[in-house]
C-alpha positions as CSV (number, residue, x, y, z in Angstrom):
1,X,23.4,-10.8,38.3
2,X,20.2,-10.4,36.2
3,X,18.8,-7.5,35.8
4,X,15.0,-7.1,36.2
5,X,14.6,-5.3,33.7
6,X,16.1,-8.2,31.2
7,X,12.9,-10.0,30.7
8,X,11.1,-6.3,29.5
9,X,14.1,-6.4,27.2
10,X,14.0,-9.4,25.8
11,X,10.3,-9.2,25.2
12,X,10.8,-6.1,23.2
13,X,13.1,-7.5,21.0
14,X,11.3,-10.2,20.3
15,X,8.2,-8.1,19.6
16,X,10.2,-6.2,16.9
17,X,12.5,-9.0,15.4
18,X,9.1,-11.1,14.9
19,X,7.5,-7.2,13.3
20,X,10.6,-6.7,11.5
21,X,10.2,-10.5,10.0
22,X,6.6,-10.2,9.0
23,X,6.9,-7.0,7.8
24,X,9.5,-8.1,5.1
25,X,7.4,-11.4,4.2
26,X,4.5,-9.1,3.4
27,X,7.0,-7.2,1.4
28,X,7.7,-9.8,-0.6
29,X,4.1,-10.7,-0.8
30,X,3.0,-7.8,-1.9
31,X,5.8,-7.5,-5.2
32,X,4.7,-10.9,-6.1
33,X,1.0,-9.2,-5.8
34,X,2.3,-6.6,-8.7
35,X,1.3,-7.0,-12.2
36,X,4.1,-7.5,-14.9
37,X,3.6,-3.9,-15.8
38,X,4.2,-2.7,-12.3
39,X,7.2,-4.9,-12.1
40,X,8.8,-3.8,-15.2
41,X,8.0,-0.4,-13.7
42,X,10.2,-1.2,-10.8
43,X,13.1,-3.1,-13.1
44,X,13.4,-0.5,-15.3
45,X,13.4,2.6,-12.7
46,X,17.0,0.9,-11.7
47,X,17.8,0.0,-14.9
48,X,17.5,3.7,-16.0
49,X,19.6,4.2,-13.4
50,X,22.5,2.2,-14.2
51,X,22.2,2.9,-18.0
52,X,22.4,6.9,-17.1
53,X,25.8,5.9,-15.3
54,X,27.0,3.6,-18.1
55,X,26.2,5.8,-21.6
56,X,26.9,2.4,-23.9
57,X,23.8,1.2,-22.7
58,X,21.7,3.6,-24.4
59,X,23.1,3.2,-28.0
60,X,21.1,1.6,-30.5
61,X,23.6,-1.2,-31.5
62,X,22.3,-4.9,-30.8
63,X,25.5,-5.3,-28.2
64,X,23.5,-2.5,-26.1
65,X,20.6,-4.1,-26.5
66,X,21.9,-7.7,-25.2
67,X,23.7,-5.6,-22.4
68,X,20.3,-4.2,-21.6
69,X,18.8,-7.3,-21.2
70,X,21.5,-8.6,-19.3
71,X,21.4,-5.4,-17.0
72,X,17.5,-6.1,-16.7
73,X,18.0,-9.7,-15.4
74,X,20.7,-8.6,-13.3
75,X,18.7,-5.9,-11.3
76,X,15.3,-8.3,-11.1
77,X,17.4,-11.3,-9.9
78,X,19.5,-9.0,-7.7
79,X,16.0,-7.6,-6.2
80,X,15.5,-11.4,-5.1
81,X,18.8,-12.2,-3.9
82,X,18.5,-8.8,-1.8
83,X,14.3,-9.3,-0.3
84,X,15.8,-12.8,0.7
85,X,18.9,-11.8,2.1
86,X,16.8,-9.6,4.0
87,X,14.5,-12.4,5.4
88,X,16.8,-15.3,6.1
89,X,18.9,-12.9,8.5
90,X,15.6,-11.9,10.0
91,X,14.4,-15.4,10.5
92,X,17.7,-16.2,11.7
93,X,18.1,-13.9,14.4
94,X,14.2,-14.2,15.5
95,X,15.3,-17.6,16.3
96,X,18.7,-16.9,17.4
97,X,16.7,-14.6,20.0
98,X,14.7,-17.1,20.7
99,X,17.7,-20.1,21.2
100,X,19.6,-17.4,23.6
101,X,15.8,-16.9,25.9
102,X,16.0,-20.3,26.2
103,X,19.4,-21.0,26.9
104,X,19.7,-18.6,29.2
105,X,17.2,-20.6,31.5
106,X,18.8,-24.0,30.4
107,X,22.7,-23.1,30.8
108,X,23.1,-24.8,27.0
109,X,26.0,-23.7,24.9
110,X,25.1,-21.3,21.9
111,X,28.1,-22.6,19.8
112,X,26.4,-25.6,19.2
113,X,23.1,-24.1,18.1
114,X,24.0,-22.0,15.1
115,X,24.5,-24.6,12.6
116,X,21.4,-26.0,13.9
117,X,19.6,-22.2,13.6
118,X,21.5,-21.1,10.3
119,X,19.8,-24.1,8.7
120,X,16.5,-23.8,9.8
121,X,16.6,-20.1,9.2
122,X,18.0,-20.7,5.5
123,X,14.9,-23.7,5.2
124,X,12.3,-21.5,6.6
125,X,13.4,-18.8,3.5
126,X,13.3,-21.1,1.0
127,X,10.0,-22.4,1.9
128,X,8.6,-19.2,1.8
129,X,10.2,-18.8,-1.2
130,X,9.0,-22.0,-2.7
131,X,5.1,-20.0,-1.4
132,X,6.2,-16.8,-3.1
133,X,6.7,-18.6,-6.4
134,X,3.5,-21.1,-6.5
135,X,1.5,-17.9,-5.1
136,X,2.9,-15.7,-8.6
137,X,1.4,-18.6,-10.4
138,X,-2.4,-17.0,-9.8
139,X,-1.2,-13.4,-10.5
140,X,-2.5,-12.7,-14.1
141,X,1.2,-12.0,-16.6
142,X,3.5,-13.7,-13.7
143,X,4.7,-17.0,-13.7
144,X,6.9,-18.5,-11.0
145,X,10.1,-20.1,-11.2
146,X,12.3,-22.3,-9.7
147,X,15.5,-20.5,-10.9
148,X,14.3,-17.2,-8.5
149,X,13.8,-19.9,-5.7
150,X,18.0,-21.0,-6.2
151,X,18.7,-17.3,-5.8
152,X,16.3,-16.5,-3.1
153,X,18.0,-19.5,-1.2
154,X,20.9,-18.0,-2.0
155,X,20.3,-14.3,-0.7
156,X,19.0,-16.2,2.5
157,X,21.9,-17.7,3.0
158,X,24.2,-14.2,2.3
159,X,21.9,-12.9,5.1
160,X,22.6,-15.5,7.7
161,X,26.1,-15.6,7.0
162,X,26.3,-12.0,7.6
163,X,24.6,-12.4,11.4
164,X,27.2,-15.3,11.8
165,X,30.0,-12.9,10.6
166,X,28.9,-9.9,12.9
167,X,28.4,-12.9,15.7
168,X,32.2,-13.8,15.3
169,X,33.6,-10.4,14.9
170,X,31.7,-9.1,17.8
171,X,33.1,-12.6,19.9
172,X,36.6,-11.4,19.0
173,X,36.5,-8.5,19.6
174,X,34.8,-9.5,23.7
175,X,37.8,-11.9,23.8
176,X,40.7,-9.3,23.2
177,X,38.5,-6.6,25.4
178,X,38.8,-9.4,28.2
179,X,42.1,-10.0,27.5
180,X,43.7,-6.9,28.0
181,X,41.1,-6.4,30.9
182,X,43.1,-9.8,32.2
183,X,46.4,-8.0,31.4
184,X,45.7,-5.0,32.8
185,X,44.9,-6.6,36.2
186,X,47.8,-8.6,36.4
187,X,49.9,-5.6,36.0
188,X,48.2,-3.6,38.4
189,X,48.6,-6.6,41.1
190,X,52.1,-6.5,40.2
191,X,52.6,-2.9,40.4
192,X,51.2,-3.2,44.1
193,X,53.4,-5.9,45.0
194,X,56.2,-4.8,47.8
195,X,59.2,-4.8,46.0
């Protein structure tokens, strides 16, 4: 039996999956807005950070120094990997919300969607990534390139793995609730049973 009070629901969600989804994109817009000294602002705040927890990183020697560079790449391309890991598992539950509203009006199976979902959701984020790059081309000191659109794609894909590892979990989990909820039953019919 359907609640009526499922459509209100559903229309919520959607309203803040979809806010949720623009919200990051314009997130990402906006640090691709920054300035290269605003970005190495933002690099090296974490980069301080780390090299204040490892102490060999603020020696003078030139290993330090190759470290720190290292440390510096590692943090920016980690800052992409994260933003996009962020928006593929938003796009991918905006339409895996969407999928389950329809669905649940056409009876179809859900299985069979998330491949189907998890690859549009990874395509959408690495189209917006491809935008994110060509629009750094027009910010004066960026440049964009096609390496940060691998590990965007990348981080999309970490993020809509994680929905379809939460998805599986949580289906596990339902099966062995309604298993012992099965069990349970038969034991109490048993137990009621003349002997």
């Amino acid at each position: 039996m359907i609640s009526k009070n499922t459509p209100k629901i559903h229309s919520k969600t959607a309203t803040i999956l979809l806010a949720l989804l623009i919200f990051q994109m314009l997130f990402i817009f906006a640090m691709s807005s920054f300035g290269p000294d605003s970005s190495n602002a933002q690099s090296n705040f974490f980069v301080n950070l780390i090299s204040g927890l490892v102490p060999d990183l603020k020696t003078g020697t030139s290993t330090s120094a190759f470290d720190l560079k290292a440390l510096i790449f590692f943090v920016r391309k980690t800052a992409h990997f994260t933003e996009y890991a962020i928006l593929g598992l938003l796009f991918y539950l905006n339409l895996k919300h969407h999928s389950n509203k329809k669905q649940s009006l056409n009876h179809h199976s859900s299985q069979k969607q998330s491949p189907k979902l998890f690859a549009l959701a990874v395509l959408f984020s690495a189209l917006y990534a491809c935008t994110d790059e060509f629009h750094q081309l027009f910010v004066p000191g960026r440049t964009g390139q096609i390496f940060d659109v691998f590990v965007d794609t990348l981080g999309a894909t970490f993020g809509c793995l994680i929905v379809l590892v939460v998805q599986k979990i949580k289906g596990r989990l339902a099966q062995n609730q309604n298993a012992s909820y099965s069990s349970s039953s038969l034991i109490e019919s048993d137990k009621s049973k003349p002997s």
